[in-house]
C-alpha positions as CSV (number, residue, x, y, z in Angstrom):
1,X,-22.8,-12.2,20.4
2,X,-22.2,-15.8,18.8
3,X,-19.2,-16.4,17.1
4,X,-20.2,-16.7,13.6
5,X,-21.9,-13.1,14.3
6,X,-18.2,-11.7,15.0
7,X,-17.1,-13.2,12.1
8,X,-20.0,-11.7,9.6
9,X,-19.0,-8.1,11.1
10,X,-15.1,-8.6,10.9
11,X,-15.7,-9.5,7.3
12,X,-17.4,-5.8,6.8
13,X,-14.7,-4.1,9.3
14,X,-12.2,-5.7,7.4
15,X,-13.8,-4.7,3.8
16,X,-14.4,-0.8,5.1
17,X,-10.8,-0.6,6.4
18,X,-9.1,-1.9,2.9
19,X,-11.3,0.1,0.9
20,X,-9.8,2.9,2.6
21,X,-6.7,1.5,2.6
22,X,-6.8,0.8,-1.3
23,X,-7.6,4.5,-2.3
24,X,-4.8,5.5,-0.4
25,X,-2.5,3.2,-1.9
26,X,-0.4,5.9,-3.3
27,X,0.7,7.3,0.4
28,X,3.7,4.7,0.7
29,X,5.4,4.6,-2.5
30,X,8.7,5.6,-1.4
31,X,9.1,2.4,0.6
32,X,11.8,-0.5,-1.3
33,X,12.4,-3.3,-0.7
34,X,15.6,-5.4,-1.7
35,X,16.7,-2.5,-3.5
36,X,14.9,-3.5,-6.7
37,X,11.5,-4.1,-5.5
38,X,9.2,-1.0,-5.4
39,X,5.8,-0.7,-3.2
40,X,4.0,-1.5,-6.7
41,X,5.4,-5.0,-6.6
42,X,4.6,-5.6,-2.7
43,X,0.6,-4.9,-3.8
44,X,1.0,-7.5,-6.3
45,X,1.4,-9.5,-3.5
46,X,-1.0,-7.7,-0.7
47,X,-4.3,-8.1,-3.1
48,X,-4.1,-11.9,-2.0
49,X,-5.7,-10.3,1.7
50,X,-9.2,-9.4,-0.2
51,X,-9.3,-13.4,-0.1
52,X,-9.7,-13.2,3.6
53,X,-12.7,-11.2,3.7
54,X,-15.1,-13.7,1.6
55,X,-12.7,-16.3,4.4
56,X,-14.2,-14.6,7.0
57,X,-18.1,-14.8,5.8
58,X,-17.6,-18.6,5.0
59,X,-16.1,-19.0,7.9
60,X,-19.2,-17.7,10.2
61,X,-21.7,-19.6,7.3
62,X,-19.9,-22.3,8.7
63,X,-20.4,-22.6,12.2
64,X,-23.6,-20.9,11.7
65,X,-25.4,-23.8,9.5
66,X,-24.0,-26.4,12.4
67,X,-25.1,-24.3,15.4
68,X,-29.2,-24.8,14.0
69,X,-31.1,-27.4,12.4
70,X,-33.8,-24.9,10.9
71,X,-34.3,-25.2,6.8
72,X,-34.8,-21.4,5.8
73,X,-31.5,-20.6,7.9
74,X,-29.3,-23.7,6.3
75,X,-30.3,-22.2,2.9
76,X,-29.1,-18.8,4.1
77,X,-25.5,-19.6,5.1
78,X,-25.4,-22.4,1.7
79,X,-25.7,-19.7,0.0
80,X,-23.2,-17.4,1.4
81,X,-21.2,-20.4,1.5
82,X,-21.2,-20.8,-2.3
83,X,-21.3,-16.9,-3.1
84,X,-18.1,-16.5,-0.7
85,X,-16.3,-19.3,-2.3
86,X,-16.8,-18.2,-5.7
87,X,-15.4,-14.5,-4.9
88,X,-12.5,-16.6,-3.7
89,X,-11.7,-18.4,-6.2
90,X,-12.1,-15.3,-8.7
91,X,-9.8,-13.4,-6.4
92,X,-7.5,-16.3,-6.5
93,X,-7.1,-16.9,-10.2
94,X,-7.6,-13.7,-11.6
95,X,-6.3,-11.2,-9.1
96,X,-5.4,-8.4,-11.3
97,X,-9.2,-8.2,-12.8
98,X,-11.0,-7.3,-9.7
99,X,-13.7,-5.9,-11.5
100,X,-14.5,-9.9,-12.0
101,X,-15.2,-10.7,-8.6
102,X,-16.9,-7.7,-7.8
103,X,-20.5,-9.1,-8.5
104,X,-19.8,-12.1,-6.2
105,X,-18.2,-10.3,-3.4
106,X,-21.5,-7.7,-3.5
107,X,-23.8,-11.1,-4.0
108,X,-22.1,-12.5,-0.8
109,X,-22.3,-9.3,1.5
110,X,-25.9,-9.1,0.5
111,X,-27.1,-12.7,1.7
112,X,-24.9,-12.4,5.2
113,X,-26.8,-9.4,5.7
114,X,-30.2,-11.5,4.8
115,X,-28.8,-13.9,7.2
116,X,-28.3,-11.8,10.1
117,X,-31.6,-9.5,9.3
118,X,-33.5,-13.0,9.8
119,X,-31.8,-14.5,12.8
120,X,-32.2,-11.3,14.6
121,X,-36.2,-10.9,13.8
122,X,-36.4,-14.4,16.0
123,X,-35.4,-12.0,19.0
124,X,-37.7,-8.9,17.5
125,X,-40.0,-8.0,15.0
126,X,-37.8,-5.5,13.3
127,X,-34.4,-6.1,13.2
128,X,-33.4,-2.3,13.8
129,X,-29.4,-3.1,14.6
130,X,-28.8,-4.4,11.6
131,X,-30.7,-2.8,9.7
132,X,-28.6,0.1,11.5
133,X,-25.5,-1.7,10.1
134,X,-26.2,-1.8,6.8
135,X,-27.5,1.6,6.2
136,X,-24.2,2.6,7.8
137,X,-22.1,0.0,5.4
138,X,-24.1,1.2,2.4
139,X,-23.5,4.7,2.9
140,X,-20.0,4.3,3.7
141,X,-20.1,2.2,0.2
142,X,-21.7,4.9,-1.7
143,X,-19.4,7.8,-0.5
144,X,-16.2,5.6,-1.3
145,X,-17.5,4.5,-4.8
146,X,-20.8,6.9,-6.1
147,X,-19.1,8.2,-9.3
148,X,-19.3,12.0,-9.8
149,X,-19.7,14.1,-13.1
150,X,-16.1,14.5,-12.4
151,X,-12.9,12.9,-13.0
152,X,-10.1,13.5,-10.5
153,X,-6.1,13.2,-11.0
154,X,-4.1,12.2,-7.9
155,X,-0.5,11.5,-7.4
156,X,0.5,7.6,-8.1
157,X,3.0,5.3,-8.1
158,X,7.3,4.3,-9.2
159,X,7.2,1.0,-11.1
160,X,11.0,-0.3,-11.2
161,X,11.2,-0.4,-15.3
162,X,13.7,-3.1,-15.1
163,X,11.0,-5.7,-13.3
164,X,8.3,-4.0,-15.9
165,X,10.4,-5.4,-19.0
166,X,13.4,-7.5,-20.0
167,X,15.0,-7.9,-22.9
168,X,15.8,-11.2,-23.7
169,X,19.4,-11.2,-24.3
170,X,19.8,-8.1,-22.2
171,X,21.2,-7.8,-18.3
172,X,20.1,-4.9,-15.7
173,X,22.5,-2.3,-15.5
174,X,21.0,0.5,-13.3
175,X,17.7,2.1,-11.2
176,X,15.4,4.1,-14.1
177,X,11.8,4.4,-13.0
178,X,8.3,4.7,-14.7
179,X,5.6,6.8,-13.1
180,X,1.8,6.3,-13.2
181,X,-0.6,8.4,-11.4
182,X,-4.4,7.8,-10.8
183,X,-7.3,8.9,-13.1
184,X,-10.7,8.3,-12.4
185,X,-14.2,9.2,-11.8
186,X,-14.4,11.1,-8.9
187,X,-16.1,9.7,-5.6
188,X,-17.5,12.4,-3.2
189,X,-14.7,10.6,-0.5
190,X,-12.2,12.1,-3.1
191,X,-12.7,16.0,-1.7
192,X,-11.8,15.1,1.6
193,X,-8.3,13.5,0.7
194,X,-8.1,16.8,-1.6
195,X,-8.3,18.8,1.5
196,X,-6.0,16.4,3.7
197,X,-2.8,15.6,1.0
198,X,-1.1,17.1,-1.8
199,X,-1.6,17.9,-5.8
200,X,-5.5,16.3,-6.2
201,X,-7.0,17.8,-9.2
202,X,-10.9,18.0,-10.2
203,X,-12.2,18.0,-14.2
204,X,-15.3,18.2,-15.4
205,X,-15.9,14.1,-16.7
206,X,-15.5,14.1,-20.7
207,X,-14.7,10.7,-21.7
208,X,-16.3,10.5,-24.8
209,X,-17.3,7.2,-24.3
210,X,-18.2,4.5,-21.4
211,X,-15.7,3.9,-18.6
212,X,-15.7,-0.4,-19.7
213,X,-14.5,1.6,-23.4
214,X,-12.2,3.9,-21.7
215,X,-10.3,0.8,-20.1
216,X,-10.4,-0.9,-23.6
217,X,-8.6,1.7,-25.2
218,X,-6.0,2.3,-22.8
219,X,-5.1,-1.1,-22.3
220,X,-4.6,-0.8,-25.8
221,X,-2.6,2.3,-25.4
222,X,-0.1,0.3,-23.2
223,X,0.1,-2.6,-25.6
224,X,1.0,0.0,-28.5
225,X,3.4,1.8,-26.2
226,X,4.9,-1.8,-25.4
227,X,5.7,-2.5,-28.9
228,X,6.8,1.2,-30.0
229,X,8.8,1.9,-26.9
230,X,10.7,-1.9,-27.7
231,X,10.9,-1.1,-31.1
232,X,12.8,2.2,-31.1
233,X,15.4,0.8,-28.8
234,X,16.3,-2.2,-30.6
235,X,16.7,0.3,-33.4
236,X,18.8,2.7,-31.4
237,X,21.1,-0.3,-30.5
238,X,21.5,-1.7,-33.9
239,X,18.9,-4.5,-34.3
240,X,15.7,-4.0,-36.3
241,X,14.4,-1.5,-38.6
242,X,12.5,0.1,-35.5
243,X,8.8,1.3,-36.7
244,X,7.6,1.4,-40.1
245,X,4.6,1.8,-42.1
246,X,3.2,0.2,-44.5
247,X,-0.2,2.0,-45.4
248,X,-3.1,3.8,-43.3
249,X,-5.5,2.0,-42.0
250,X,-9.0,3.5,-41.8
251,X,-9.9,4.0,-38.0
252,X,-13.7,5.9,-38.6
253,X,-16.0,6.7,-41.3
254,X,-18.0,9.6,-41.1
255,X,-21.9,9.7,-41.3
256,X,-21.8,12.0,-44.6
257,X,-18.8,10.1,-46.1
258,X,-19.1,9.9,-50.2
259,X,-17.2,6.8,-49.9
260,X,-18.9,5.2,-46.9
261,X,-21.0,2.6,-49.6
262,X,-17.1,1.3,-50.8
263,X,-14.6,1.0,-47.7
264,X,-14.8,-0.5,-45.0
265,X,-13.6,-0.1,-41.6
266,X,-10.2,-1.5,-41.0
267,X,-9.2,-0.7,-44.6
268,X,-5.8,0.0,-45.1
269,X,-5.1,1.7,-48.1
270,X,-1.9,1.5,-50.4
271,X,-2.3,3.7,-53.1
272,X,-4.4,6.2,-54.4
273,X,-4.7,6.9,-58.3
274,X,-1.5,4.2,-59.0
275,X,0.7,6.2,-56.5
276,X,1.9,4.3,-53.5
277,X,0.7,5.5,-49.6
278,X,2.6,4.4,-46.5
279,X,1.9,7.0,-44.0
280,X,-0.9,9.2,-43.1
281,X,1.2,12.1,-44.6
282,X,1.9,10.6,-48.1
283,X,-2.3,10.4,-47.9
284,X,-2.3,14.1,-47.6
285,X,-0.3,14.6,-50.5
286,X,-1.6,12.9,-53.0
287,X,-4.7,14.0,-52.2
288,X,-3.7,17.2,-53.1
289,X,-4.4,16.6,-57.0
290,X,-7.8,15.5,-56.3
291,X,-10.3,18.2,-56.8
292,X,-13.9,17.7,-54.5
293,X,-16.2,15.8,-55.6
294,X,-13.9,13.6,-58.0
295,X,-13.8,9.9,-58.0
296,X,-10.7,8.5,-56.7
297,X,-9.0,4.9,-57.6
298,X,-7.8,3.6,-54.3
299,X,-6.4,0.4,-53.6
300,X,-6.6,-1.0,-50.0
301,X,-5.9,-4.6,-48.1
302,X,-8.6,-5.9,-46.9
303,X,-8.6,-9.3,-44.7
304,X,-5.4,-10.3,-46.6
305,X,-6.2,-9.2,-49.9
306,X,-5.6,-6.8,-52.2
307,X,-8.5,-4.4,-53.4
308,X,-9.2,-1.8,-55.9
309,X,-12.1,0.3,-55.2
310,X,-13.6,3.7,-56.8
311,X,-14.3,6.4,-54.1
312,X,-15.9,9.8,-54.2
313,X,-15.4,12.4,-52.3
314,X,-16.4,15.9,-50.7
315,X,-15.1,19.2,-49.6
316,X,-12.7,19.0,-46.8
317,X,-14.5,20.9,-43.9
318,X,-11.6,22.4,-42.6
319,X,-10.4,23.4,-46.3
320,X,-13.2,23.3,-48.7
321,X,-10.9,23.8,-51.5
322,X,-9.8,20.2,-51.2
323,X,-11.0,16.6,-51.4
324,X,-11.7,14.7,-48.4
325,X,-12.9,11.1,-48.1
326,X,-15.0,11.5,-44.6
327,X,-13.0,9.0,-42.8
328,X,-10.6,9.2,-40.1
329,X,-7.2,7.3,-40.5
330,X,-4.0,6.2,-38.6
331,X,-0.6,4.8,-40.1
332,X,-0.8,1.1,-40.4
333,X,2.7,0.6,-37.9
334,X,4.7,-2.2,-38.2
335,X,7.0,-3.4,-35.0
336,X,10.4,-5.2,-35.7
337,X,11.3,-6.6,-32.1
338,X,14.3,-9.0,-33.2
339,X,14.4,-10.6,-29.7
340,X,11.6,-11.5,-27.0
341,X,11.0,-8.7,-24.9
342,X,8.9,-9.7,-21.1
343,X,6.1,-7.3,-19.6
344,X,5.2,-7.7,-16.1
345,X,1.2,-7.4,-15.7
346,X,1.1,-4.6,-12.6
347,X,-2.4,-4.9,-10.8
348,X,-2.2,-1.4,-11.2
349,X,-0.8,-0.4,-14.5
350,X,-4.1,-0.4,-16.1
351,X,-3.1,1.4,-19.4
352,X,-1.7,4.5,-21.1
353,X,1.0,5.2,-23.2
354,X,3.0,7.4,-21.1
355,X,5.7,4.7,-20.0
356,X,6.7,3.8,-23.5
357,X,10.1,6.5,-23.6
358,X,11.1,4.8,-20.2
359,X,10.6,1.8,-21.7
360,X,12.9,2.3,-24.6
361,X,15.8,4.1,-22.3
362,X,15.2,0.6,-20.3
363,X,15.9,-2.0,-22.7
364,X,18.7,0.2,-24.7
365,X,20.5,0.3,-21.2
366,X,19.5,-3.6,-20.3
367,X,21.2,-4.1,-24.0
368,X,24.5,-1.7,-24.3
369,X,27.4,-2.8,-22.5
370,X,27.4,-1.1,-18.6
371,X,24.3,0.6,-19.7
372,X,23.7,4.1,-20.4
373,X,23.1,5.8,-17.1
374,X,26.4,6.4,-15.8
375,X,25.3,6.0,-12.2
376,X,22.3,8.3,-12.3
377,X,18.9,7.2,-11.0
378,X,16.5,8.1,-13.6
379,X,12.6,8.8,-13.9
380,X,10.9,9.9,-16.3
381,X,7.9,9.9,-18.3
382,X,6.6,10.6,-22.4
383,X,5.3,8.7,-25.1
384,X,7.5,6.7,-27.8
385,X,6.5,8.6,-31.0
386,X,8.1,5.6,-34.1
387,X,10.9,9.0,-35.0
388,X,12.5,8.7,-31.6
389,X,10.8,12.1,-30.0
390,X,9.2,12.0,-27.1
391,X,5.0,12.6,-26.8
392,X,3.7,15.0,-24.0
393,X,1.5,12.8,-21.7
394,X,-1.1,14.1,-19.1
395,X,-1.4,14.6,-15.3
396,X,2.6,15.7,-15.1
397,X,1.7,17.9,-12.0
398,X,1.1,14.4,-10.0
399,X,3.9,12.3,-11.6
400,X,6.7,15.3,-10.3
401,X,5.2,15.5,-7.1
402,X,5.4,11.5,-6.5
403,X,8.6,11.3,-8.2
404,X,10.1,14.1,-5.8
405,X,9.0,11.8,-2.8
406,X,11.7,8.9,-4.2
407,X,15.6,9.5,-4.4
408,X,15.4,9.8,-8.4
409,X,18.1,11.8,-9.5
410,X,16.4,13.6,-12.5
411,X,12.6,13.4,-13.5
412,X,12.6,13.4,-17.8
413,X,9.4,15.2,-19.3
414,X,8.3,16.1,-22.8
415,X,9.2,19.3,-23.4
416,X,5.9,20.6,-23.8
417,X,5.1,19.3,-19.9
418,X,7.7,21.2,-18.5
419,X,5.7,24.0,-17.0
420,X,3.1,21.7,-15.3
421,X,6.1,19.3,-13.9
422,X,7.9,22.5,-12.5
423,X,4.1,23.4,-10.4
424,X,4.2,20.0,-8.9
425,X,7.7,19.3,-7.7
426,X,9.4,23.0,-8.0
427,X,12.6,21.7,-6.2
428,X,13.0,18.7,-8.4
429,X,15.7,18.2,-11.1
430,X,13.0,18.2,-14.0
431,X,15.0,17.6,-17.4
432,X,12.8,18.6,-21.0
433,X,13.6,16.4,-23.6
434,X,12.7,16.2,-27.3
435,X,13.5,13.1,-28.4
436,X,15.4,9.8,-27.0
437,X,19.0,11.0,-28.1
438,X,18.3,14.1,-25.6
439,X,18.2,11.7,-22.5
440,X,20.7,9.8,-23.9
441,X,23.1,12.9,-24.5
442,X,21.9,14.3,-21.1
443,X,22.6,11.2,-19.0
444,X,26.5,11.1,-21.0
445,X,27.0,14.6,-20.0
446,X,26.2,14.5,-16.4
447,X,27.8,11.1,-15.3
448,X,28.1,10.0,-11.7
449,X,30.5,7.1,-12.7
450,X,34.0,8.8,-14.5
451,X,35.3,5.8,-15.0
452,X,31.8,4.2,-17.1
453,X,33.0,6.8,-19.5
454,X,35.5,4.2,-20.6
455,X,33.9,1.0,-20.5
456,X,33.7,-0.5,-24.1
């Protein structure tokens, strides 16, 4: 076998070896490094390998196009040349987006296997062994990635909060962990790790709306959960006014709305009938007066400006005796982060919202004088609701089981999750919490440093 032919086939060993490798990503997670840097950090670093894959192809294109002088075959490995170089180059720029090289990598494995179906019809008519090799690679492909009807939970990973975000003026005091765990659609490979390693779960696939949507909206999730989770701590400190709201902005308007010919999405409205709105609740109440079927004066903001429109509206569905506009609506929130706060962009910290409580315990403890730990090593997980409590969050079975394989000293849940935390990690000191003062009281009541206690 020539050279270059080694090289085409390492390339695939390699790619069927970190495919494997990369769903079980999860399995060493306990492993630090430094102290401060977690396994999450290290594959920050380790997707920079995929690079040596498309390497490899190039590489054997290489020595392939100056081993024969033939035409059709100098096309061949020019164009695995160019498709192999342009996966690298994606890879290399924008690592954390591998869906973006995805089309080139597949483009590139497709022409060396056009390449080596060719050069092996010189020797026979029908190239059976690779033909062998790549109905093997494409089954292996499609049992790794064919998406199922289903959606499966599996345990994740620790992400050191501390190299997540930094405060500004702030200064790391002590070890308090996120967790993340995976969510996706299921690939039949997926019931095989369920039978060889702990807590996978199977759900019948509901998203509501396409998986390129789904990733939208929970990247969108983590940038709200940035911005609360930073807000509520520089309130808690002293700095800011935390989250406020200054209308509700119009998120949906329903097919049979009465108003639907008047507002528009994005809408946020101020007042309704001359009285002032600011939250979603205040809506609710002054919408009390308005009988169904009445026109309502409503003033909203639309691009920048100030509008006052007539709606009508219809029986509430879920309380016919009351007026309903047919739209769906959200507080329009308002941040005040005083000082610049730093996210790190984690490969692997697609989205959600369910970091943003350990985000504010972070940068309250990065800003309060010897922090607020007293020498405990906290995890923990919830949503940063703009009062201070603390949001229930999904798939807490997996994030107690993968915090019980760290040295974390207590594992913080919503109250509300406390049940599901307990199945996954029974022996685990799981602590329900309410709100952000709970932690705080919690972590001030159980101090592993006596003498912290005093420091000003």
């Amino acid at each position: 076998m020539a050279l270059w032919q080694k090289l085409y086939y390492s390339g695939m060993v390699l790619t069927m070896l970190l495919v494997v490798t990369g769903e079980l990503i999860w399995l060493p997670d306990p492993l630090r490094f430094g102290g401060t840097m977690y396994w999450i950090d290290v594959i920050d670093e380790l997707i920079y390998v995929l690079v040596l894959i498309p390497l490899l192809w190039m590489a054997g294109s290489l020595i392939h196009l100056f081993s024969d002088k033939q035409v059709g075959m100098r096309i061949r490995t020019s164009a695995v040349i160019a498709a192999g170089l342009a996966s690298a180059i994606i890879l290399l720029t924008i690592p954390k987006r591998l869906e973006y090289s995805a089309g080139a990598f597949i483009l590139t494995l497709l022409l060396v296997f056009v390449d080596l179906l060719f050069h092996e019809r010189k020797r026979r008519k029908l190239p059976i062994r690779n033909i062998s090799i790549f109905a093997v690679m494409a089954c292996f492909l499609l049992v790794m990635f064919w998406p199922t009807k289903y959606l499966v939970t599996y345990p994740g990973l620790t992400l050191n909060m501390n190299r997540y975000a930094h405060a500004s003026e702030g200064s790391v005091h002590s070890d308090i962990s996120g967790v993340l765990v995976f969510e996706r659609p299921a690939f039949p490979i997926d019931w095989v790790y369920a039978k060889l390693f702990a807590k996978y779960s199977f759900e019948v696939e509901d998203l509501g709306m396409t998986l390129g949507e789904y990733n939208q909206e929970v990247r969108l999730m983590k940038e709200d959960a940035n911005a609360a989770g930073s807000a509520v701590a520089f309130q808690k400190v002293g700095k800011g006014k935390g989250i406020t709201s200054s209308g509700v902005r119009i998120t949906a308007i329903l097919k049979d709305s009465p108003a639907a010919a008047h507002i528009r999405l994005g809408d946020v409205i101020q007042q309704v009938n001359g009285q002032a709105v600011t939250t979603v609740q205040e809506l609710t109440e002054r919408m009390k007066t308005v009988k169904p079927g009445d026109q309502v004066s409503i003033a909203v903001l639309r691009g920048g400006q100030s509008i006052t429109l007539q709606a009508a509206t219809r029986p509430n569905p879920d309380d016919p005796s009351r007026a309903a506009f047919g739209i769906q609506v959200a507080n329009e929130l308002q941040y005040d982060i005083p000082q610049l706060v730093t996210y790190h962009d984690y490969l692997l910290h697609e989205g959600g919202p369910s970091h943003g409580a350990m985000l504010a315990l972070t940068l309250i403890d990065q800003l309060t004088p010897c922090g607020v730990t007293y020498g405990n090593h906290v995890a923990g997980t919830g949503t940063m609701e703009p009062d201070g409590s603390i949001g229930p969050v999904g798939g807490l079975e997996q994030k107690a089981y993968t915090i019980s394989r760290t040295n974390a000293d207590v594992f913080f849940v919503p109250a509300s999750n406390e049940a599901e935390a307990r199945k996954g990690a029974p022996h685990l000191q799981i602590v329900p919490v309410q709100t952000l003062d709970d932690i705080l009281k919690w972590l001030k009541d159980h101090s592993k440093q006596a003498g912290q206690l005093s420091c000003p």
